[in-house]
C-alpha positions as CSV (number, residue, x, y, z in Angstrom):
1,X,100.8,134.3,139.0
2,X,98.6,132.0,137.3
3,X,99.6,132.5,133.1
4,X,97.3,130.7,130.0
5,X,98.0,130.0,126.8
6,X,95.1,128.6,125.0
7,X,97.0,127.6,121.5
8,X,94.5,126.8,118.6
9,X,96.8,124.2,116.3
10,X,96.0,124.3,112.5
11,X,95.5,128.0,111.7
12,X,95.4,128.0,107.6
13,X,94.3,124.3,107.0
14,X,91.0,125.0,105.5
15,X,89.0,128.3,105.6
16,X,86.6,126.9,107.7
17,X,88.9,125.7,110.8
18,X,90.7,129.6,110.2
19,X,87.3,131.0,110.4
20,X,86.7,128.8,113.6
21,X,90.3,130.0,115.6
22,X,89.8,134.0,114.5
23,X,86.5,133.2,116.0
24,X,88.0,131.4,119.6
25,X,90.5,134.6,119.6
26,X,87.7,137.6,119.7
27,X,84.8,136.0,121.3
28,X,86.8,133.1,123.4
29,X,90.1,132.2,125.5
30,X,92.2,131.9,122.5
31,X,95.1,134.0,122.9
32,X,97.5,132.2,120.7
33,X,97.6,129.8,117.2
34,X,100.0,127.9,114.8
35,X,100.3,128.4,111.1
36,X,100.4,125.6,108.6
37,X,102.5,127.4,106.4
38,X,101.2,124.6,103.5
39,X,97.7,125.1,104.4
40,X,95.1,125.6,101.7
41,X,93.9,128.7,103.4
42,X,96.8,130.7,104.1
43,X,96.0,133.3,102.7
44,X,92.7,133.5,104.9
45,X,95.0,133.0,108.2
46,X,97.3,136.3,107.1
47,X,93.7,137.7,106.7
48,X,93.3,136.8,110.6
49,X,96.8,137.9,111.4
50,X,96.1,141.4,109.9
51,X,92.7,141.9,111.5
52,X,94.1,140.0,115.0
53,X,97.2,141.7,116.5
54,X,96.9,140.5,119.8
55,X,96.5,136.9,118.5
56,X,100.1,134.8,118.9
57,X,101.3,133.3,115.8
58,X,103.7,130.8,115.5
59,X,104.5,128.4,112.5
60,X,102.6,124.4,112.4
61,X,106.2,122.8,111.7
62,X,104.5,119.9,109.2
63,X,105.9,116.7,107.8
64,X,103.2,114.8,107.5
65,X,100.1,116.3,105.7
66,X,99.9,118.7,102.2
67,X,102.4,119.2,99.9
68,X,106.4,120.5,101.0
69,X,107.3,124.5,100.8
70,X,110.1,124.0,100.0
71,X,111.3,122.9,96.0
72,X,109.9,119.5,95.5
73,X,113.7,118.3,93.9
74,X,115.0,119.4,97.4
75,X,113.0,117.1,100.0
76,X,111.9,113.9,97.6
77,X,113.1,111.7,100.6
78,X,110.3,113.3,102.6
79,X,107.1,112.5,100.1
80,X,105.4,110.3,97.9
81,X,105.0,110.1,94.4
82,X,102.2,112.9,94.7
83,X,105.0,115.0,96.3
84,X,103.1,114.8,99.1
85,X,103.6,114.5,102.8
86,X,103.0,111.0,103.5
87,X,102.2,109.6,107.3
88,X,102.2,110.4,110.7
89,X,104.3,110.7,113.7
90,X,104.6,106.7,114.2
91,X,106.1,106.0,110.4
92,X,108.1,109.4,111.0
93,X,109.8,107.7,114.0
94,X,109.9,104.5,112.2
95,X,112.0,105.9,109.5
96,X,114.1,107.5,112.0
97,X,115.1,104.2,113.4
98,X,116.1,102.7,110.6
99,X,117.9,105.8,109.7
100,X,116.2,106.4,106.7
101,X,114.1,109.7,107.3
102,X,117.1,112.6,105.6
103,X,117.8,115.2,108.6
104,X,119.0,117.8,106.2
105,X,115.6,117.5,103.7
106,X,113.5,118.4,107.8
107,X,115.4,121.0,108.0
108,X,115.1,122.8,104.8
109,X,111.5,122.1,104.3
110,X,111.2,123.9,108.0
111,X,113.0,126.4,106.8
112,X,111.2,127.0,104.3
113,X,107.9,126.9,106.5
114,X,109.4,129.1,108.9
115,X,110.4,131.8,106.0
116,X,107.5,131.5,103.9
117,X,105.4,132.9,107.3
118,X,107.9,135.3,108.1
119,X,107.9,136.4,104.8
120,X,104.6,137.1,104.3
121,X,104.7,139.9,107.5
122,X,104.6,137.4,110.4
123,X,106.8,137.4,112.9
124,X,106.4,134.0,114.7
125,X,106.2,133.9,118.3
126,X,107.2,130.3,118.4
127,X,107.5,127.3,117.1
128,X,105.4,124.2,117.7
129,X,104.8,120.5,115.7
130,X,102.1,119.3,113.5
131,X,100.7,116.3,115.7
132,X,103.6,117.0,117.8
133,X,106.4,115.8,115.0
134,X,108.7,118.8,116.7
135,X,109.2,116.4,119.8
136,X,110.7,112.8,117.9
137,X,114.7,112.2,118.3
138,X,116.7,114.7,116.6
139,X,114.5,117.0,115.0
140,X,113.5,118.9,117.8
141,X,117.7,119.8,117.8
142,X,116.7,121.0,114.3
143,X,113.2,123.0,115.3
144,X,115.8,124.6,118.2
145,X,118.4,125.3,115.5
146,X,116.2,127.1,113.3
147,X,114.3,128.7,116.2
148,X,117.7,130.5,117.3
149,X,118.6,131.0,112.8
150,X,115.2,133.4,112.9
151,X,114.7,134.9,116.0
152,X,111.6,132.6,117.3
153,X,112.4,133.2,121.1
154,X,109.8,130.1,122.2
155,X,108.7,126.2,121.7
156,X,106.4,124.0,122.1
157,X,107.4,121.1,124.7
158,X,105.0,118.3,124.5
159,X,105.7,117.3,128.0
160,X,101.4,116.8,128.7
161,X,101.6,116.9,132.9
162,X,99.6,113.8,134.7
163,X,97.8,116.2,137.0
164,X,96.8,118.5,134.1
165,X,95.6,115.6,131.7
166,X,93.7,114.3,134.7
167,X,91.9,117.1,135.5
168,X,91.1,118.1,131.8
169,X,89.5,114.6,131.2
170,X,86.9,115.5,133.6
171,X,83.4,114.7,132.2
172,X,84.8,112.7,129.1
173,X,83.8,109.1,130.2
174,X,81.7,108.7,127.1
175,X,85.0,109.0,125.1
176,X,87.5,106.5,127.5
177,X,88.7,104.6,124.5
178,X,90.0,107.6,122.9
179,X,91.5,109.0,125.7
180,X,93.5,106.2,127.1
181,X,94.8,106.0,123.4
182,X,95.9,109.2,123.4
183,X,97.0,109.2,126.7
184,X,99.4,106.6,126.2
185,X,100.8,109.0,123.5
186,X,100.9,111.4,125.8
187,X,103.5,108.8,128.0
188,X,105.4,108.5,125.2
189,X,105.7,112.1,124.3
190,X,106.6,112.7,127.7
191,X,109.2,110.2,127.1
192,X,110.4,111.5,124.2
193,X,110.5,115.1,125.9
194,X,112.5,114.9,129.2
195,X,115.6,116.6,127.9
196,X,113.4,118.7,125.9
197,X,113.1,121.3,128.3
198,X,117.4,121.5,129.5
199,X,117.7,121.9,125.3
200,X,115.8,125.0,124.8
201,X,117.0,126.5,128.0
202,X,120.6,126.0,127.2
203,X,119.7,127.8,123.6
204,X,118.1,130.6,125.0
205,X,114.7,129.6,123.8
206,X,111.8,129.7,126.3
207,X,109.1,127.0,127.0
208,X,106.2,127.1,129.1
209,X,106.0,125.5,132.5
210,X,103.5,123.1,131.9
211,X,101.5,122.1,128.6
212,X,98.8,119.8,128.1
213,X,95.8,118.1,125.7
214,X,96.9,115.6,124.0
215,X,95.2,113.2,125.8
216,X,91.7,115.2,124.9
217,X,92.3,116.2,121.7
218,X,89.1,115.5,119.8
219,X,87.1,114.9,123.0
220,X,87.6,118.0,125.0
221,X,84.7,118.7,127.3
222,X,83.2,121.8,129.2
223,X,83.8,120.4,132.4
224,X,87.3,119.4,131.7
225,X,88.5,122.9,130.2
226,X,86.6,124.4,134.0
227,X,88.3,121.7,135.7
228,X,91.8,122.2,134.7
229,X,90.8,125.9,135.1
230,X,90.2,125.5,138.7
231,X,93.2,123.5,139.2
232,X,95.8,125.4,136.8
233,X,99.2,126.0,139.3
234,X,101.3,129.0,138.7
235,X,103.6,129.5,136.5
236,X,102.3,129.5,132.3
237,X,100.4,126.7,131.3
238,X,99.6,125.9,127.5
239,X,96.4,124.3,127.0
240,X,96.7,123.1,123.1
241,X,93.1,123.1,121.3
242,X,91.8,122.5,117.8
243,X,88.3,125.0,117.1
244,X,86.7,125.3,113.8
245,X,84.3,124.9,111.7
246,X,83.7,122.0,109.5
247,X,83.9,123.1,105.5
248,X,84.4,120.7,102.4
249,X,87.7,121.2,102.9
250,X,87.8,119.8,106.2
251,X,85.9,116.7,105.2
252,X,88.3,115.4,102.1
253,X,91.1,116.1,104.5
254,X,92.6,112.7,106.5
255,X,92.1,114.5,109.1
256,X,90.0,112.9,112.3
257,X,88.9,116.1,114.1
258,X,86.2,117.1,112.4
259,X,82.9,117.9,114.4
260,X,84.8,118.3,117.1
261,X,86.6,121.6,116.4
262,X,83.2,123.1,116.4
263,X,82.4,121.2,120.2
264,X,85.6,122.8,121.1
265,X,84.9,126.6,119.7
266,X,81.5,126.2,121.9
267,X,83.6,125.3,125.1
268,X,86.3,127.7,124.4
269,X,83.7,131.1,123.9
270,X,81.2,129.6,126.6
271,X,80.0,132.4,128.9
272,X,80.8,130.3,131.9
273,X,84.1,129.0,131.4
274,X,84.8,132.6,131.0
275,X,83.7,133.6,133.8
276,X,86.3,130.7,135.6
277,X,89.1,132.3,134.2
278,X,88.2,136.2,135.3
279,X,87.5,135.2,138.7
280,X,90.2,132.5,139.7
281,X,92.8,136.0,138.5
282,X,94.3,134.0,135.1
283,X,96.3,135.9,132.9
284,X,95.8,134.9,129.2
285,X,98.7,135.5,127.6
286,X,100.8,134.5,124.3
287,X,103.9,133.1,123.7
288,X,105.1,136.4,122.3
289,X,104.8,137.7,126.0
290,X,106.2,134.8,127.6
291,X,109.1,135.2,125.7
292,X,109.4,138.5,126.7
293,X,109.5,137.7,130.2
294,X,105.8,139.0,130.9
């Protein structure tokens, strides 16, 4: 059995990207999302949550973009003077190394993600990182820890595999510098994951058998998305994917993927690539039914 979950990352960031995903859900392969739970538009995602049952939602664990949810006196050692988040995965890790990044402020500002979703009528059916923050030394212990505290049976393991990556970077020659940037993240990721997978087993907390798009995020191509489609072993894959649509929002934000999201929402609702996964016998499915055993 062939299993797909197509994950759409940033679900409440700006109206316009939530717009986008609700959009990839009904009329595309999207079967499954992550919430910023910080996001300016979260009340627009709970929107899409209400008017989406069958969509998968799991909470965008954050450190590094918008302001904390939890009390700003509580995690000071995690922003700036803006009490803002402040940097990327590389600082993150940085700080880390030096010892200087304060485990217990992570895990109360993810628990305070976490509740804040849960809180509003969500029940998460996983957890995943914010440009893959879950995955750096010792806080995916702490994404596992609170994973198992409220009842979020599944995780994100960004463990991008070689054979995947290659066949998704099909047709995506006009972006090479990109993608051998980002796949050299992907190496390091995959680095950084190698236990990840013996973790979350021996916590009871499921992963999928193979993930990947890291390497293409931003420059994901039609040919690429029929390619790995064509390829796609058994087991459940998760293809992780970033449709939307570009809103004012979106441009005063730092973030990089702009009119890409809407390439993406093209390829992901294109008739054809459709058309791959109902005759190759792929089961789109969510992490809620992975968990479940499905």
């Amino acid at each position: 059995m062939k299993n797909l979950i197509v994950n759409a990352d940033d679900l409440g960031w700006t109206a316009g990207v939530t717009r986008g995903i609700a959009e990839a859900h009904r009329k595309g392969l999207v079967t499954s999302t992550s919430l910023l739970a910080n996001g300016c538009a979260f009340e627009e995602a709970l929107q899409v949550a209400r008017d989406n049952p069958e969509l998968g939602i799991g909470v965008h664990l954050n450190l590094s973009d918008g302001k904390p949810t939890a009390k700003a006196d509580d995690v000071r050692g995690l922003t700036n003077q803006k009490d803002e988040f402040e940097g990327g995965p590389e600082s993150l890790l940085m700080r880390l190394a030096r010892r200087n990044l304060p485990l217990r402020e992570v895990e109360k500002e993810w628990d305070a993600q976490i509740s804040k979703v849960k809180e509003a009528g969500i029940a998460p059916t996983h957890l995943d990182g914010h440009k893959h923050v879950q995955m750096l030394p010792g806080l995916f212990d702490i994404a596992l820890r609170l994973a198992k505290k409220h009842g979020i049976r599944s995780i994100r393991v960004a463990h991008e595999e070689s054979t995947l990556r290659a066949a998704l970077s099909t047709g995506g020659e006009q972006q090479s510098g990109v993608m051998l940037k980002q796949g050299v993240q992907a190496r390091g990721l995959k680095m950084l994951a190698r236990d990840a997978k013996e973790m979350a087993e021996r916590c009871g907390i499921a992963t999928a058998d193979y993930f990947c798009g890291i390497a293409q995020t931003g420059v994901m191509t039609r040919e690429g998305v029929e390619c790995l489609l064509e390829k796609l072993p058994d087991g459940t894959t998760e293809l992780m994917c970033h449709p939307g649509y570009v809103d004012e929002e979106l441009k005063r934000s730092a973030t990089r993927l702009q009119d890409s999201r809407q390439t993406e929402l093209a390829i992901l609702t294109d008739e054809r690539v459709r058309k791959v996964v109902a005759t190759r016998g792929i089961r789109l499915i969510n992490y809620k039914l992975m968990g479940e055993g499905a």
